[in-house]
PQR file of N, CA, C, O and H, with PARSE charges and radii, in Angstrom:
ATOM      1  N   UNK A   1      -8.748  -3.717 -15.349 -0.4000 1.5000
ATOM      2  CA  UNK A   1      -7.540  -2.949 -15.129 -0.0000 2.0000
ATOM      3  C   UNK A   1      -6.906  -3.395 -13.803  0.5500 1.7000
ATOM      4  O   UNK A   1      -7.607  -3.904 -12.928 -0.5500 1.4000
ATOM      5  N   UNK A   2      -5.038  -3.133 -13.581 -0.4000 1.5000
ATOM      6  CA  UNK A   2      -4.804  -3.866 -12.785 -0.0000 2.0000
ATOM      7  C   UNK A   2      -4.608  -3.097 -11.627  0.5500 1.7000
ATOM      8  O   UNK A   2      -3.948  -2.082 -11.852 -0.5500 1.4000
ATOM      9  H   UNK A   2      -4.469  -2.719 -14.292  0.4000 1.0000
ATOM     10  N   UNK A   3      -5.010  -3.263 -10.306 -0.4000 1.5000
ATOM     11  CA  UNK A   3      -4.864  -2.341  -9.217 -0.0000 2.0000
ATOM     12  C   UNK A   3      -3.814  -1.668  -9.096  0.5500 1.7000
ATOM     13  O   UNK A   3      -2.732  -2.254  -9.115 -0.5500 1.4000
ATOM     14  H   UNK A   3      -5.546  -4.087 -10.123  0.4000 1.0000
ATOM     15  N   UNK A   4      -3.878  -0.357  -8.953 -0.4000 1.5000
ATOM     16  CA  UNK A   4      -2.483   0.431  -8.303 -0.0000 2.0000
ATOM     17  C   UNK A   4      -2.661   0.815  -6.931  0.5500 1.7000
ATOM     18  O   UNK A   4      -3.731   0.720  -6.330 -0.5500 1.4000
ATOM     19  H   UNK A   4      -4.757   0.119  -8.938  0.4000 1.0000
ATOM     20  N   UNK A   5      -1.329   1.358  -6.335 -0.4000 1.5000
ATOM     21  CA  UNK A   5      -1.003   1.692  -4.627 -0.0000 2.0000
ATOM     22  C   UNK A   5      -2.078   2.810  -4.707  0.5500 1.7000
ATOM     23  O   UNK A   5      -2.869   2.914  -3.768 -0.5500 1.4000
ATOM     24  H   UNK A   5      -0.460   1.436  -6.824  0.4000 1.0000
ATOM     25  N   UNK A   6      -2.167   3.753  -5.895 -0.4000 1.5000
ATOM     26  CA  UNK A   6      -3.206   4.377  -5.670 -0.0000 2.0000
ATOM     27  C   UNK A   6      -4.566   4.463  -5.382  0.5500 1.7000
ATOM     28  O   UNK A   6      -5.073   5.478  -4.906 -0.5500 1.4000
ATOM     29  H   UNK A   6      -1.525   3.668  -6.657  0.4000 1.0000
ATOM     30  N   UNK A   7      -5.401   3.079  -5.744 -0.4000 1.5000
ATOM     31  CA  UNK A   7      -6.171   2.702  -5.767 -0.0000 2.0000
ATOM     32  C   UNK A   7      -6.307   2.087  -3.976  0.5500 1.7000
ATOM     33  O   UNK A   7      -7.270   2.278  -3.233 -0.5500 1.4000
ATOM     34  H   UNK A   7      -4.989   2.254  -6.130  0.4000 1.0000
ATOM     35  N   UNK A   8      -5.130   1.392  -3.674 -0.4000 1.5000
ATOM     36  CA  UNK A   8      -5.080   0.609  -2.531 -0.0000 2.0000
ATOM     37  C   UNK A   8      -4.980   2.068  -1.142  0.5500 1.7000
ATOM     38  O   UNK A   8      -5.260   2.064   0.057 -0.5500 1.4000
ATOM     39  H   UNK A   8      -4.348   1.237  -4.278  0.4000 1.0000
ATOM     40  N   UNK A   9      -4.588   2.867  -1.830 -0.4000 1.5000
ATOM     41  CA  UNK A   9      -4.558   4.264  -0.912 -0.0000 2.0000
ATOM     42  C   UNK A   9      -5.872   5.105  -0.481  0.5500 1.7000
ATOM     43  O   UNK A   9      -6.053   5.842   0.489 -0.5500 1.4000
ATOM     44  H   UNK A   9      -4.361   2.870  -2.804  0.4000 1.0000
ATOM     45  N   UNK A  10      -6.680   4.750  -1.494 -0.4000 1.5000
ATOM     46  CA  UNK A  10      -7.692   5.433  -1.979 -0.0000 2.0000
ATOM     47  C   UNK A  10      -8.529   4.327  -0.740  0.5500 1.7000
ATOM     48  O   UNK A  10      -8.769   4.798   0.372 -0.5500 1.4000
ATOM     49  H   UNK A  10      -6.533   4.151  -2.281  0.4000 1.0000
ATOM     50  N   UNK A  11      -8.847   3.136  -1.004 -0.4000 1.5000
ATOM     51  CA  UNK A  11      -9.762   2.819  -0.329 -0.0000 2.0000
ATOM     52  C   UNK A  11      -8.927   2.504   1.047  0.5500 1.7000
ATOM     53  O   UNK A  11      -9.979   2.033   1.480 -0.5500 1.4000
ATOM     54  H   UNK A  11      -8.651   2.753  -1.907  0.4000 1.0000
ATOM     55  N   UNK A  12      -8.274   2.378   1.823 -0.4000 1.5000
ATOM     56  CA  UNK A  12      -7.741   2.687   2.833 -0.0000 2.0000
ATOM     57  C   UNK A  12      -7.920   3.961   3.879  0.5500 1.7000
ATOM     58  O   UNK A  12      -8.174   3.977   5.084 -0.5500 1.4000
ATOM     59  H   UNK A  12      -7.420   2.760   1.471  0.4000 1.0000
ATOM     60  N   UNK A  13      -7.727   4.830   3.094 -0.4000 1.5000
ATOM     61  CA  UNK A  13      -7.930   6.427   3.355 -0.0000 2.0000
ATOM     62  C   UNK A  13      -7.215   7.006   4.066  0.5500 1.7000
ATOM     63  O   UNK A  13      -7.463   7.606   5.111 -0.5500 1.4000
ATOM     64  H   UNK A  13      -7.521   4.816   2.115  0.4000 1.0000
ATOM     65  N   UNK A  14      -5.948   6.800   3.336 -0.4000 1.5000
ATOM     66  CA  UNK A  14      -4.537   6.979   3.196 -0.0000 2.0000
ATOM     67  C   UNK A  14      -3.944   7.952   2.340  0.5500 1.7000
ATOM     68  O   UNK A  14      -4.739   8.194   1.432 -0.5500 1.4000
ATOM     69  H   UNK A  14      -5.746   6.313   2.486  0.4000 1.0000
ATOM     70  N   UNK A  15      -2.675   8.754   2.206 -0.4000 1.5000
ATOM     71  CA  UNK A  15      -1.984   8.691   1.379 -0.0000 2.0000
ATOM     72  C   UNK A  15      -1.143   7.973   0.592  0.5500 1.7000
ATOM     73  O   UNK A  15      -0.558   7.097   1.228 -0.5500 1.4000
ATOM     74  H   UNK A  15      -2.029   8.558   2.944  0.4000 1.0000
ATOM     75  N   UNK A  16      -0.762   8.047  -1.023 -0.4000 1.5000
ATOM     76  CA  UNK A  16       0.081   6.919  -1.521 -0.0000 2.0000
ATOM     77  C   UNK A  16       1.072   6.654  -0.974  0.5500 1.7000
ATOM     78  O   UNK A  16       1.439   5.486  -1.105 -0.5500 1.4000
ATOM     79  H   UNK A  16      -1.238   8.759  -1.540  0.4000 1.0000
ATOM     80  N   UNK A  17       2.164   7.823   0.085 -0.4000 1.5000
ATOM     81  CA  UNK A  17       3.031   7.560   0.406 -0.0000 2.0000
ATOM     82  C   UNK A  17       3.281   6.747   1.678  0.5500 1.7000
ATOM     83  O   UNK A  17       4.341   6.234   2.037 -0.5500 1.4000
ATOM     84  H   UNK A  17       1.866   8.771   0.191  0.4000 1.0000
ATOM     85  N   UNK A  18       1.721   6.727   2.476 -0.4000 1.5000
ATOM     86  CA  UNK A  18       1.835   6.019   3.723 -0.0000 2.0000
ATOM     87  C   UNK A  18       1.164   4.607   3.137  0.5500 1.7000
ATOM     88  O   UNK A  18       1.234   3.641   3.895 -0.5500 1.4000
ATOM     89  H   UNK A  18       0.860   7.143   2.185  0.4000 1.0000
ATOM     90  N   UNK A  19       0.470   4.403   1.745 -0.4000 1.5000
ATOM     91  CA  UNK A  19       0.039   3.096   1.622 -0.0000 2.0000
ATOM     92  C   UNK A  19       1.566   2.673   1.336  0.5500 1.7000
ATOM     93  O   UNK A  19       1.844   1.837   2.196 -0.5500 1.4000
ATOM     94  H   UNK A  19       0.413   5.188   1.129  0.4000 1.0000
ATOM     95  N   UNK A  20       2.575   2.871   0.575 -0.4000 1.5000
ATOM     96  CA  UNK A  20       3.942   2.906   0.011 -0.0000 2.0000
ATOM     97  C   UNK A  20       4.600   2.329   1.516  0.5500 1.7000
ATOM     98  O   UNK A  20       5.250   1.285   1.476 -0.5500 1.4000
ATOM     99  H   UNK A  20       2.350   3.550  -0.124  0.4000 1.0000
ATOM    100  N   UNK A  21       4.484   2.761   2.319 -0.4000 1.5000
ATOM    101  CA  UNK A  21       5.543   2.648   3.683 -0.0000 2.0000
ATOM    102  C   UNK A  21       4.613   1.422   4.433  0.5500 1.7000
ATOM    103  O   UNK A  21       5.211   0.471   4.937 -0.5500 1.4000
ATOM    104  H   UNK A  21       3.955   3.610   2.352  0.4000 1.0000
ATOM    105  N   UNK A  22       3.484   1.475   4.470 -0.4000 1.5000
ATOM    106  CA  UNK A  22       2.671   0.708   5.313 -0.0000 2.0000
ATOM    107  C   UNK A  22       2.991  -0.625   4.626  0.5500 1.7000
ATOM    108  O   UNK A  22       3.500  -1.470   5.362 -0.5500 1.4000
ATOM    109  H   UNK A  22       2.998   2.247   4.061  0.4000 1.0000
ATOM    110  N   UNK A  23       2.736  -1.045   3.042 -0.4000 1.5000
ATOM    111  CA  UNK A  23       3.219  -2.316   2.090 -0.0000 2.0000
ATOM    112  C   UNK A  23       4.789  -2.533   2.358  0.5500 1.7000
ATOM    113  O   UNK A  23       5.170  -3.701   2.277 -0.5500 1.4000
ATOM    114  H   UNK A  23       2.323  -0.359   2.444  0.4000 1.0000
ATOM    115  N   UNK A  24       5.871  -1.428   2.708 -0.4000 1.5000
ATOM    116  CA  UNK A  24       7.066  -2.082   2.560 -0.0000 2.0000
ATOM    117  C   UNK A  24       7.736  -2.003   4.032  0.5500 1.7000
ATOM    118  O   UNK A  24       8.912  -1.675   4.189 -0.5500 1.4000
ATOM    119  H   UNK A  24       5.562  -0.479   2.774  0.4000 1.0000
ATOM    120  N   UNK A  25       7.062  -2.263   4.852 -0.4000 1.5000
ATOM    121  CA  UNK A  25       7.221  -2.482   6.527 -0.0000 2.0000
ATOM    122  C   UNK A  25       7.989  -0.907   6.514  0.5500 1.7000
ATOM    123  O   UNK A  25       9.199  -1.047   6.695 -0.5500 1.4000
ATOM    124  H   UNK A  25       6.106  -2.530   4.725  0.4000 1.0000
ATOM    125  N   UNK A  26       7.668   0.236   6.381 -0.4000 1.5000
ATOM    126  CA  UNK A  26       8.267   1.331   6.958 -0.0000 2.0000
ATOM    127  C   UNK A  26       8.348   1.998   8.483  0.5500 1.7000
ATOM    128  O   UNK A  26       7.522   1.773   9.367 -0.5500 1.4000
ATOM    129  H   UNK A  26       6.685   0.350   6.235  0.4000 1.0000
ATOM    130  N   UNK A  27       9.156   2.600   8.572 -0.4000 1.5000
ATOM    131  CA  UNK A  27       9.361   3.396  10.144 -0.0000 2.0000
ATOM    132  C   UNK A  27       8.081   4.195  10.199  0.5500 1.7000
ATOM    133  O   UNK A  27       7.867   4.956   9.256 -0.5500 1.4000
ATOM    134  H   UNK A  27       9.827   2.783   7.854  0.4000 1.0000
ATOM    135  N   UNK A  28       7.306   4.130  11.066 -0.4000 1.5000
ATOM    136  CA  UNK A  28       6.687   5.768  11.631 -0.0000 2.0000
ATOM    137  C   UNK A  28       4.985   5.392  11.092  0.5500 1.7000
ATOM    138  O   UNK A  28       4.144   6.266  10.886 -0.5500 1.4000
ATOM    139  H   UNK A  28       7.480   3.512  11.833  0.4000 1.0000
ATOM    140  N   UNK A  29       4.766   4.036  10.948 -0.4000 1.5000
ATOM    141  CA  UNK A  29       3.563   3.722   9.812 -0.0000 2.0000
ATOM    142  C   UNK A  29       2.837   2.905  11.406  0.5500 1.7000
ATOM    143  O   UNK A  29       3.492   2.111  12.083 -0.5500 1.4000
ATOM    144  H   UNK A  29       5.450   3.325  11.115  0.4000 1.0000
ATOM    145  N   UNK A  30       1.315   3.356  11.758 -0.4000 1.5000
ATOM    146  CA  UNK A  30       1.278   3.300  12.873 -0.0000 2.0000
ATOM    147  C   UNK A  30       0.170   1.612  12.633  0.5500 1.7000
ATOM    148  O   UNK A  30      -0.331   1.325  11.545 -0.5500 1.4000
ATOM    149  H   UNK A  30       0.783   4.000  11.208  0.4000 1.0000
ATOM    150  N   UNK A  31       0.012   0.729  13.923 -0.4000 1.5000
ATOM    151  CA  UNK A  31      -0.679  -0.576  13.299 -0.0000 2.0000
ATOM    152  C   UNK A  31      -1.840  -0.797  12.464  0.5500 1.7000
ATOM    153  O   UNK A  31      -1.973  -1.656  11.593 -0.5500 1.4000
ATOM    154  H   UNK A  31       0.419   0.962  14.806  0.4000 1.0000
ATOM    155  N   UNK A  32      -2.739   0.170  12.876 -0.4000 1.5000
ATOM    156  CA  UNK A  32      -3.890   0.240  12.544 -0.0000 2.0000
ATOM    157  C   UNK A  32      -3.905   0.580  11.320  0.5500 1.7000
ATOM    158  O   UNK A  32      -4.774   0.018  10.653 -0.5500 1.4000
ATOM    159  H   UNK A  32      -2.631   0.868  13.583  0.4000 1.0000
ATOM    160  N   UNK A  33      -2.983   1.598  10.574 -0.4000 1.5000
ATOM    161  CA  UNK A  33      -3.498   2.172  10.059 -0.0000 2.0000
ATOM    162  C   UNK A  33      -2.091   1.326   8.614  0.5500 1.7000
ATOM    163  O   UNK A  33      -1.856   1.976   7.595 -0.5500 1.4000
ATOM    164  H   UNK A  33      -2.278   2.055  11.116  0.4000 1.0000
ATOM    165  N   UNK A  34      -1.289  -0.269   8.883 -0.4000 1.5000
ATOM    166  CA  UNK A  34      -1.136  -0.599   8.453 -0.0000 2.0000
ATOM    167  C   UNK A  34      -2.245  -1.480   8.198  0.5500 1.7000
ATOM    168  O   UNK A  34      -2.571  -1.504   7.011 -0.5500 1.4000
ATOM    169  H   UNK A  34      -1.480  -0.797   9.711  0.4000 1.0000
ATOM    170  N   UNK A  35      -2.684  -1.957   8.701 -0.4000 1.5000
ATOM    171  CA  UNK A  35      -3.716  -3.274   9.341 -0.0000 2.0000
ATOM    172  C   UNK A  35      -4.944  -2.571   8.469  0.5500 1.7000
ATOM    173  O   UNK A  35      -5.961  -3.264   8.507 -0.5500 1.4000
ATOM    174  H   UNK A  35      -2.420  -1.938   9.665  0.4000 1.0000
ATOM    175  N   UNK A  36      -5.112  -1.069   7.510 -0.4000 1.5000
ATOM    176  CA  UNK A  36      -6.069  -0.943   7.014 -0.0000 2.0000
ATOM    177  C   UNK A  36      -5.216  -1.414   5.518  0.5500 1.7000
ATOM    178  O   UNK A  36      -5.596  -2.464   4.998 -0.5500 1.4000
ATOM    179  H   UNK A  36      -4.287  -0.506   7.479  0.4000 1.0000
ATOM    180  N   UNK A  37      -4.372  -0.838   5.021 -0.4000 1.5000
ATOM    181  CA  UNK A  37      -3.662  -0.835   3.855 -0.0000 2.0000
ATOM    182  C   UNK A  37      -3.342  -2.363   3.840  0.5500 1.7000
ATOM    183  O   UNK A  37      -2.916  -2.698   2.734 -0.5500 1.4000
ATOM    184  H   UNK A  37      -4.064   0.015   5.443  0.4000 1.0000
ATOM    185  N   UNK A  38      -3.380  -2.873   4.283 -0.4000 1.5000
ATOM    186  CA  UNK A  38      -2.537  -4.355   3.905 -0.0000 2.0000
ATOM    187  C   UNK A  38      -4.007  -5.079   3.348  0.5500 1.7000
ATOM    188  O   UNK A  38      -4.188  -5.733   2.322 -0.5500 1.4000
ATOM    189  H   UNK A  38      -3.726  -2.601   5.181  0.4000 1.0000
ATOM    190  N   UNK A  39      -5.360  -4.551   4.862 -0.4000 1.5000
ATOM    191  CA  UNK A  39      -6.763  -5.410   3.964 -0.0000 2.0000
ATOM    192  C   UNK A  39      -7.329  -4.740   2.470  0.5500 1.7000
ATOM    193  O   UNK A  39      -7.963  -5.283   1.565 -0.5500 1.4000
ATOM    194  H   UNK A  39      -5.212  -4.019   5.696  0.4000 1.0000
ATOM    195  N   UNK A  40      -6.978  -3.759   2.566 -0.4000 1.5000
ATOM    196  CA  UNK A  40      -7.133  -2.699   1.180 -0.0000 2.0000
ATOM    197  C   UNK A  40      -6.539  -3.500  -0.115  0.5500 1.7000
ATOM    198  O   UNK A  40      -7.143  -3.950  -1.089 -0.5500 1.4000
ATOM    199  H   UNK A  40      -6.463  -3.318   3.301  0.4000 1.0000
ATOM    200  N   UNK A  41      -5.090  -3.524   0.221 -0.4000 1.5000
ATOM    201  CA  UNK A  41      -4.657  -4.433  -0.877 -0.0000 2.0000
ATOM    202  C   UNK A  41      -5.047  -6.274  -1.035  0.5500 1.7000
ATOM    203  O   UNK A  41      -4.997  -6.860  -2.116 -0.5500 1.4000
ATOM    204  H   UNK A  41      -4.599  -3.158   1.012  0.4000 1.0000
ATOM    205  N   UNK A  42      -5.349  -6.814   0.034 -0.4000 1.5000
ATOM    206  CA  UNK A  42      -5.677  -8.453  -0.377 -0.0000 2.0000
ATOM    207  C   UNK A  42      -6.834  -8.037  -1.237  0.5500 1.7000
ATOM    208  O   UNK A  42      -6.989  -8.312  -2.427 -0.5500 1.4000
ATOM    209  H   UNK A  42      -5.390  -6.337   0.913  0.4000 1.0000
ATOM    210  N   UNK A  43      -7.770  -7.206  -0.319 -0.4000 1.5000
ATOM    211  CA  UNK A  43      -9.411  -6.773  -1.076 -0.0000 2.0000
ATOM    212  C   UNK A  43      -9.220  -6.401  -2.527  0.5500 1.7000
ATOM    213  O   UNK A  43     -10.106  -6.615  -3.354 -0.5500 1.4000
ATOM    214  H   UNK A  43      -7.645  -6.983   0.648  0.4000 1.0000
ATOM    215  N   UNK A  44      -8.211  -5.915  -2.797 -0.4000 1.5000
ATOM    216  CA  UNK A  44      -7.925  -5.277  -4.126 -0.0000 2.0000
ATOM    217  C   UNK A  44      -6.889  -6.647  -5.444  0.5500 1.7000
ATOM    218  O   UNK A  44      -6.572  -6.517  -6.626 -0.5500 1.4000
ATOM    219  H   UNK A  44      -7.491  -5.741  -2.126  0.4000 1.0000
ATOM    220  N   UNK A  45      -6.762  -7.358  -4.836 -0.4000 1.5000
ATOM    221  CA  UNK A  45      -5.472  -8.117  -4.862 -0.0000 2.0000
ATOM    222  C   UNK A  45      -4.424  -7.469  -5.362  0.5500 1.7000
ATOM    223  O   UNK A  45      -3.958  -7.695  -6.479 -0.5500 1.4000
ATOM    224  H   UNK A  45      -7.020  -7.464  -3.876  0.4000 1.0000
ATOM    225  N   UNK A  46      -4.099  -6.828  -4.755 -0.4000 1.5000
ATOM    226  CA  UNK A  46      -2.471  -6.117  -5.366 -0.0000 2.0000
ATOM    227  C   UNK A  46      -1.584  -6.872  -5.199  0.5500 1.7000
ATOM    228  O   UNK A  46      -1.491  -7.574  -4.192 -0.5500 1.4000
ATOM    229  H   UNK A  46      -4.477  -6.644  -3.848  0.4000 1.0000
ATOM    230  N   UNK A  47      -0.470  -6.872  -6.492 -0.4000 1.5000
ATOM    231  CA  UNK A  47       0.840  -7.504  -6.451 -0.0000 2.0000
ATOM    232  C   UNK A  47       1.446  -6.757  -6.355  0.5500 1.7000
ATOM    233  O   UNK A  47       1.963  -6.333  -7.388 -0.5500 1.4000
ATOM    234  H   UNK A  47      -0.545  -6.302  -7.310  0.4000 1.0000
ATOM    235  N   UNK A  48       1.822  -6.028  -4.891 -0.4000 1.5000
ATOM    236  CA  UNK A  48       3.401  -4.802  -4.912 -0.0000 2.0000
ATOM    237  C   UNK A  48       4.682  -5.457  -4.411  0.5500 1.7000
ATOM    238  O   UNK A  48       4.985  -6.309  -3.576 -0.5500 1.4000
ATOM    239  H   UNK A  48       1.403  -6.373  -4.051  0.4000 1.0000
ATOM    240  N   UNK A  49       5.384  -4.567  -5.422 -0.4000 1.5000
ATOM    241  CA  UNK A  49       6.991  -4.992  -5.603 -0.0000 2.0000
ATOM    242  C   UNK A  49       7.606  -4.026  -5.296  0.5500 1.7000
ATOM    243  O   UNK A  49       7.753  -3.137  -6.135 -0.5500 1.4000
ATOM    244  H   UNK A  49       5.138  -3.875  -6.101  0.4000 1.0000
ATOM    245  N   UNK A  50       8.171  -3.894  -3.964 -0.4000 1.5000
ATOM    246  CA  UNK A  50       9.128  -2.453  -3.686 -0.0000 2.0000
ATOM    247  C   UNK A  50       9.878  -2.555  -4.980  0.5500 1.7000
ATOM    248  O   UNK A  50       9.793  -1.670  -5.831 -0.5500 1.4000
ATOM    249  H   UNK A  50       8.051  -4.616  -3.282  0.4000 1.0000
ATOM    250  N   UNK A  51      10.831  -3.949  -5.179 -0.4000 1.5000
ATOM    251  CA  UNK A  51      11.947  -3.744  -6.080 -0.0000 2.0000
ATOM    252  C   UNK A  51      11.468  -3.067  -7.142  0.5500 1.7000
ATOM    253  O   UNK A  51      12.042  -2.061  -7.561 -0.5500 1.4000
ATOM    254  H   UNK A  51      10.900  -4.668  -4.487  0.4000 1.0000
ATOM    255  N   UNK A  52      10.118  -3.661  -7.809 -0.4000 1.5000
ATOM    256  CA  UNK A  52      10.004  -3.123  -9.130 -0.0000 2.0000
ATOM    257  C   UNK A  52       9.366  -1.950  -9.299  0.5500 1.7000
ATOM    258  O   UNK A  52       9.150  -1.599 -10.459 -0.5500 1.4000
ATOM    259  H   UNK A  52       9.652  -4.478  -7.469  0.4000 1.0000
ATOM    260  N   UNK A  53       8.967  -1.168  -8.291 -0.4000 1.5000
ATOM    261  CA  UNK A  53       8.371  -0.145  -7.898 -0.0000 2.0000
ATOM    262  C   UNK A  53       9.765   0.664  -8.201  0.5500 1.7000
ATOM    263  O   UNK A  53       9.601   1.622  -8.956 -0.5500 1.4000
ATOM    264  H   UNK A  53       9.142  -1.453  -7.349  0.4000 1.0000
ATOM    265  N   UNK A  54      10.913   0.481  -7.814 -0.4000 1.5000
ATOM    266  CA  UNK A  54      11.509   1.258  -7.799 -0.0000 2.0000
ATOM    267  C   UNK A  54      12.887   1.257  -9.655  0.5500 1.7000
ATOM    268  O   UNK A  54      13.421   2.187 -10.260 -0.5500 1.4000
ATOM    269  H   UNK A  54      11.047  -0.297  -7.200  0.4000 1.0000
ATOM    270  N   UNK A  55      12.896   0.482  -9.764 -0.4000 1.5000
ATOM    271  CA  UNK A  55      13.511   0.233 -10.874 -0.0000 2.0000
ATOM    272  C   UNK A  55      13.495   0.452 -12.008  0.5500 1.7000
ATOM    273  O   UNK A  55      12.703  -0.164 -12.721 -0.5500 1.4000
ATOM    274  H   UNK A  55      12.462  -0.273  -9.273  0.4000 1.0000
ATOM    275  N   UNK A  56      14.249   1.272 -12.470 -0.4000 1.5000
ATOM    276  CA  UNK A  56      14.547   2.274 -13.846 -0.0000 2.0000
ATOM    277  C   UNK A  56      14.706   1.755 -15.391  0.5500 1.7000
ATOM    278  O   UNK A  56      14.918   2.564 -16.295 -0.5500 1.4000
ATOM    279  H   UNK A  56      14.892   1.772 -11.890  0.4000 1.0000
TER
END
């Protein structure tokens, strides 16, 4: 099965919405605690796509 932000949130130990901000360079997302979510996702190999994340 293919990784989700949830998954990448989960082992981070995060919320989805700060793994969400931490993956798409957001305001207020502090280093460390990008610097966990970003190794969360290589470890996981996630392919996130703000665009397609968001697209209807």
């Amino acid at each position: 099965m293919k990784p989700t932000l949830k998954d990448v949130a989960a082992l981070a130990g995060v919320s989805i919405a700060t793994a969400s901000l931490a993956l798409n360079n957001g305001y207020g997302v502090n280093a460390e605690t990008k610097k966990r979510v970003l190794e969360a996702s290589r470890k996981l190999n996630l392919k996130y796509s703000y665009k397609k994340s968001v697209e209807l």
